[in-house]
VEXTORVEX-986714 format. One line per 3 residues: number of its first residue (from 1); their letters; for each residue x, y, z of C-alpha. Coordinates in steps of 0.1 Angstrom, whole numbers. Each point is the difference from the previous one (the first is absolute). Layout:
REM residues N
NUM	a	X Y Z | ...
***
This chain:
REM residues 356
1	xxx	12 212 -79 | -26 -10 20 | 0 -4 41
4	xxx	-20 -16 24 | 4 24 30 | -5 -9 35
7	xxx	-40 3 11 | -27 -17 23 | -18 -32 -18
10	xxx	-38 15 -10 | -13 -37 6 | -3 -18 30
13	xxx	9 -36 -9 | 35 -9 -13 | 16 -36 -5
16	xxx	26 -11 26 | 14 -28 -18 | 7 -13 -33
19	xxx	-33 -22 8 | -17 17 19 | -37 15 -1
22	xxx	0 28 -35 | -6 35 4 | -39 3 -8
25	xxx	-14 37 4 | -17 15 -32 | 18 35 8
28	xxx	35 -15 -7 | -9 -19 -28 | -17 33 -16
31	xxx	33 23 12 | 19 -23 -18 | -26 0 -34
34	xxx	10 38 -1 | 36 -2 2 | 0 -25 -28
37	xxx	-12 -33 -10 | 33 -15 5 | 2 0 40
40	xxx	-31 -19 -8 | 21 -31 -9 | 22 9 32
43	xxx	-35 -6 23 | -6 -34 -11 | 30 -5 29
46	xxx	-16 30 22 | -37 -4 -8 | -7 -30 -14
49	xxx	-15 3 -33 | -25 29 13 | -1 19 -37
52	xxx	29 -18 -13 | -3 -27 -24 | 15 -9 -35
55	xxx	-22 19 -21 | 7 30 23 | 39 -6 -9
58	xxx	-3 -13 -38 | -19 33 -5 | 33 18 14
61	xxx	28 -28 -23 | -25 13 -26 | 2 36 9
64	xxx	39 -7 3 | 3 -18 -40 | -23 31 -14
67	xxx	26 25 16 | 33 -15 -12 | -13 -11 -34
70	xxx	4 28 -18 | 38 3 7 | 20 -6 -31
73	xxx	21 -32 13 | -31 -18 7 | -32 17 -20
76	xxx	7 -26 -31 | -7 -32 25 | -35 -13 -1
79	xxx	-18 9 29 | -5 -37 16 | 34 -2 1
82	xxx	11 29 14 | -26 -6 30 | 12 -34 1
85	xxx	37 12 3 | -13 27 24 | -16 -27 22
88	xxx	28 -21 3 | 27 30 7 | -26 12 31
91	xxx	1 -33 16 | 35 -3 1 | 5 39 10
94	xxx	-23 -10 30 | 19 -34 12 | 31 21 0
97	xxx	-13 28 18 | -11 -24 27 | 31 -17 1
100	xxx	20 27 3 | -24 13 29 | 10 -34 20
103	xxx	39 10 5 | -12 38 9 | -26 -13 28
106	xxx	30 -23 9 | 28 29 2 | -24 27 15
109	xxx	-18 -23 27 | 30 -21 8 | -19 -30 -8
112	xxx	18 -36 3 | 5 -21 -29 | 4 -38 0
115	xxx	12 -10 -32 | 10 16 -33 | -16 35 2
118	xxx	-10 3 -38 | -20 -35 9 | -18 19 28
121	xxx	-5 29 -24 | -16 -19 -29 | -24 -16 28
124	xxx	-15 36 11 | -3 12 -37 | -19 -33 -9
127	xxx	-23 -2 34 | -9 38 -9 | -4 -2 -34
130	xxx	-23 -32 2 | -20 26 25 | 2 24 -27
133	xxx	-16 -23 -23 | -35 9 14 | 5 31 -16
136	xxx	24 -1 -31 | -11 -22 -28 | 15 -36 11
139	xxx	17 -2 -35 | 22 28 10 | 15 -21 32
142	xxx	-2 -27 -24 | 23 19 -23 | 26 11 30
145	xxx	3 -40 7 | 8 -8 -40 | 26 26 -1
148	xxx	26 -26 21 | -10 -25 -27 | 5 21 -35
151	xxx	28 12 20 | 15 -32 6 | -5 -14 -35
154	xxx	17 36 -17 | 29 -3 21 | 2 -40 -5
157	xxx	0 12 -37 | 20 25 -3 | 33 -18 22
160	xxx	-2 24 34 | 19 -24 26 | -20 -12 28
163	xxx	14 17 31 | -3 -24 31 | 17 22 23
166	xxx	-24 30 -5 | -18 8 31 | -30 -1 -22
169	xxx	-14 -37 -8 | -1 -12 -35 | -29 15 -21
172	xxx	-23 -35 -8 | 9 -9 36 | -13 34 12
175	xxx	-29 1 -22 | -13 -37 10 | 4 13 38
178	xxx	-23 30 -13 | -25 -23 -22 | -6 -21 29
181	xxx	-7 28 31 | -23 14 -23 | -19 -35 -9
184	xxx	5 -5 38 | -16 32 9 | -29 -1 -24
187	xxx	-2 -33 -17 | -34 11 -23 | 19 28 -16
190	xxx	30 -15 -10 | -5 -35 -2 | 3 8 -37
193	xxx	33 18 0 | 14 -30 22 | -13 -26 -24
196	xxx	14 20 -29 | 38 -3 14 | -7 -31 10
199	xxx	1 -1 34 | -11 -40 11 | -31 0 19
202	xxx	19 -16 30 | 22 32 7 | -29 23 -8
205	xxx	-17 -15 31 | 29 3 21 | 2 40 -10
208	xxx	-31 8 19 | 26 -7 31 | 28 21 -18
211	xxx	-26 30 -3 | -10 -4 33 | 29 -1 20
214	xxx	20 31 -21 | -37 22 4 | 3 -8 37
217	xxx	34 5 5 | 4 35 -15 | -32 6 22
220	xxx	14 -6 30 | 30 22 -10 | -19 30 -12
223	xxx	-23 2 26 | 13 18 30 | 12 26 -30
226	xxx	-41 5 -19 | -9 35 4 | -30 1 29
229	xxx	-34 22 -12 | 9 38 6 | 37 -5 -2
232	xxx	18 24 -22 | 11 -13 -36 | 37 -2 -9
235	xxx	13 27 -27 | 5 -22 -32 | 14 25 -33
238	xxx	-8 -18 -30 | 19 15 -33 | 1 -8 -39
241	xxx	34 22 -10 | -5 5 -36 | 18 -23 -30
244	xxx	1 10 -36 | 8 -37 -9 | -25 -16 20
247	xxx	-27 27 3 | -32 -23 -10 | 15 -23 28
250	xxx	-2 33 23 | -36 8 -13 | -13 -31 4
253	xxx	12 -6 40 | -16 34 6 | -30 -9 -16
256	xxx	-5 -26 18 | 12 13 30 | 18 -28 14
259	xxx	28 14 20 | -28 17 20 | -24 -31 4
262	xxx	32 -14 18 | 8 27 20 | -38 2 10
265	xxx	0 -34 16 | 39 1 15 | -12 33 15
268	xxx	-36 -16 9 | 6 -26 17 | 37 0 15
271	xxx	17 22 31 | 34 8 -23 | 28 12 23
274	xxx	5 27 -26 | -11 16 -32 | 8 -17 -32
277	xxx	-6 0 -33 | -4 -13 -37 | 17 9 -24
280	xxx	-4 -10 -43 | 29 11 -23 | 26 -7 -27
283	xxx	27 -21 20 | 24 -11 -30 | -14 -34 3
286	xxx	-25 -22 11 | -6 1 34 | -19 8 35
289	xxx	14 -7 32 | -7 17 37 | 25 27 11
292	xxx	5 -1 35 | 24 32 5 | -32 27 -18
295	xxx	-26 -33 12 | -14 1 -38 | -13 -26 -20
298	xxx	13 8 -37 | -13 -12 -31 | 13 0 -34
301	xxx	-13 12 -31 | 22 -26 -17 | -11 -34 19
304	xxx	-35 11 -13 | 12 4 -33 | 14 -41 6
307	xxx	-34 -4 7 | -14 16 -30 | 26 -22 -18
310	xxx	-6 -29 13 | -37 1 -5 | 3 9 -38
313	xxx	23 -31 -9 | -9 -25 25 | -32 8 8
316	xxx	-15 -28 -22 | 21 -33 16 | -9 -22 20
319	xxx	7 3 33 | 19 -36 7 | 10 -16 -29
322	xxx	1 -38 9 | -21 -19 29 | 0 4 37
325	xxx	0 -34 18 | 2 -16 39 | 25 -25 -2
328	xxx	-3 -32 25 | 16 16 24 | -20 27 -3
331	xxx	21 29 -18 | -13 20 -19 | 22 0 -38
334	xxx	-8 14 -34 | 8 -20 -30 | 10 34 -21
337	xxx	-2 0 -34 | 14 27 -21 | -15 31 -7
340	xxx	-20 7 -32 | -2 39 7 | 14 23 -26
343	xxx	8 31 21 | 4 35 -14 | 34 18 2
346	xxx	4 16 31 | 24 6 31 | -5 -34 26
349	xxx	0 5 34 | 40 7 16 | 6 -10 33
352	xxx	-14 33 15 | -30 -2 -16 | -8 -29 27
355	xx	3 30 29 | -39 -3 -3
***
C-alpha cells in the first residue's frame, strides 16, 4: 500500500484549472523522475511534457511486458502481442480511473450536475486523458476510445440486451461522444482515429465546439476547488490486495504504477474535503465504481481481465462495420453491415461490466 501523505508543494507553480498554465519547474519534474517514471505520464497534465514523452512511457509498457512475460499464463504469447494486449488494457485502466474520479470530485466537493452524471464523468476522463496524451503514447488513449467499439460489436455478438434505461448511455453512443471531444480537442492527433470510425467530416468540425464547451465547463467547476502553491496535499492510500487468480493482472498495475499516477494528480491539483483512496482487487466480477460511504474509487481485477479478453478476440475488427453518412436532413446514419469478425471464446460484457 502506498500513501500520498499530507506535505507543502516543493515547486512554486501549480495549475488552477483543467486549462490552465502547466506546472513547469525542473525540481518537480526531477522529484518525480525519482519516484518513478510513471508519475511522469501523470505531469503531462501538471507539467506539461517537461521530461515526459512517449518514449519516456513506451520504455516503462516495455519495462511492464518484460516483467509479466515470464509468468506461466502468458510466457507462451509472442512478445508483440502481449505488449499490444498490454497497451490496449492500460488505456482502458486509465479512462476508468478518470471516470470514476468525476463522481468522487462530484460527491466530495458537492459539485452540481446538469445532466446524466456518467455523461459528465466520461467528459473529464476524455478532456484529461487527451491532456495526458502529451505524455502517454497517443495510441494508448487511442486504444481507451476503441474499447466502447470492440465492446459494442462483442456484446452485439454475443446477444447482451441493450439496456435503455441504464443511467449509463449506450456504448457506440458513448464512444462517438468520446471519438469526437478528442478530434475536437486535438484534431492532428486523431483525425485518424475519427476517420477510421467513420465520423463525417461535417460533425468532426462541429466537435471542436463539443470539446470546447465540456473543457470549459468542468473548468469553471473545478476551479474555486484547485489546490493554491504551498497548500497541503490531500491523503490519497493507493492499494493492490493480492489475487492468486489474477496475480499478473496485480503485477502488471503495480508495475506500471497507475493507481499512484492517479492519486498523484487528484492529490496535485484538487482541495478534496477528505482523504480518499484507490483501491485494485478481486470484486467477483467486472467492475469499478466510486464508493461514497469509505470515498474510494475501486477497480476490479476482473473488468481488466474483460479487457484482456476483449483485446485477444476482437482486437483485429474493424471498428464500424458498414458506412457512416449525413442524410439530407443532416443525421448522421450508418448503413451496418454485418460483421465478418470471428471472435475467440470468451465471457461478453454483462450489464455491470458497463459500470465503467
Amino acid at each position: 500500500m502506498t500513501t500520498f501523505t499530507n506535505q507543502r508543494a516543493s515547486a512554486a507553480g501549480a495549475c488552477h484549472t483543467i486549462q490552465a498554465t502547466r506546472r513547469a519547474l525542473l525540481s518537480a519534474a526531477l522529484g518525480c523522475a525519482r519516484r518513478c517514471v510513471a508519475v511522469l505520464a501523470l505531469m503531462a497534465v501538471s507539467c506539461g511534457s517537461l521530461w515526459a514523452g512517449p518514449l519516456a512511457d513506451g520504455a516503462r509498457l516495455k519495462a511492464a511486458v518484460e516483467a509479466i512475460s515470464t509468468h506461466p499464463r502468458v510466457k507462451d504469447v509472442p512478445r508483440d502481442k502481449l505488449k499490444a494486449t498490454t497497451e490496449f488494457a492500460v488505456g482502458n485502466m486509465l479512462f476508468v480511473l478518470l471516470h470514476e474520479a468525476a463522481p468522487g470530485l462530484i460527491s466530495d466537493l458537492g459539485l452540481p450536475v446538469l445532466g446524466r452524471e456518467e455523461d459528465a464523468a466520461d467528459q473529464l476522463a476524455t478532456v484529461m486523458a487527451l491532456k495526458m496524451a502529451d505524455s502517454f503514447a497517443d495510441r494508448v488513449v487511442v486504444n481507451a476510445a476503441k474499447g466502447w467499439f470492440l465492446g459494442d460489436q462483442r456484446d452485439r455478438r454475443a446477444g447482451v440486451p441493450t439496456i435503455f434505461y441504464d443511467e449509463h448511455g449506450m456504448d457506440l453512443q458513448r464512444a462517438y461522444h468520446i471519438v469526437c471531444l478528442l478530434v475536437g480537442g486535438a484534431p492532428e492527433k486523431f483525425r485518424g482515429l475519427a476517420d477510421e470510425v467513420k465520423l463525417p467530416k461535417e460533425r468532426q468540425h462541429t466537435c471542436q465546439f463539443n470539446y470546447s464547451n465540456a473543457s470549459w465547463s468542468w473548468e469553471q467547476l473545478l476551479k474555486p476547488h484547485m489546490r493554491k502553491p504551498g497548500d497541503p496535499k490531500t491523503t490519497i492510500k493507493v492499494t493492490y490486495l493480492p489475487s492468486t487468480e489474477f496475480a499478473t493482472l496485480g503485477a502488471l498495475g503495480q508495475k506500471l504504477q497507475i493507481l499512484e499516477t492517479v492519486a498523484e494528480w487528484l492529490s496535485e491539483d484538487f482541495v478534496w474535503k477528505n482523504p480518499i483512496s484507490l483501491e485494485m482487487r478481486e470484486c467477483g466480477g467486472p467492475n469499478a465504481r466510486w464508493i461514497p460511504g469509505p470515498k474510494k474509487i475501486e477497480i476490479c481485477y476482473e473488468l481488466i481481465h474483460e479487457f484482456v479478453q476483449l483485446h485477444r478476440g476482437w482486437g483485429q475488427a474493424e471498428l464500424v462495420p458498414g458506412t457512416m453518412r449525413m442524410t439530407t436532413n443532416r443525421k448522421i446514419v450508418l448503413d451496418a453491415k454485418p460483421s465478418t469478425a470471428k471472435p475467440r471464446s470468451g465471457k461478453a460484457f454483462r450489464a455491470e461490466s458497463k459500470r465503467r
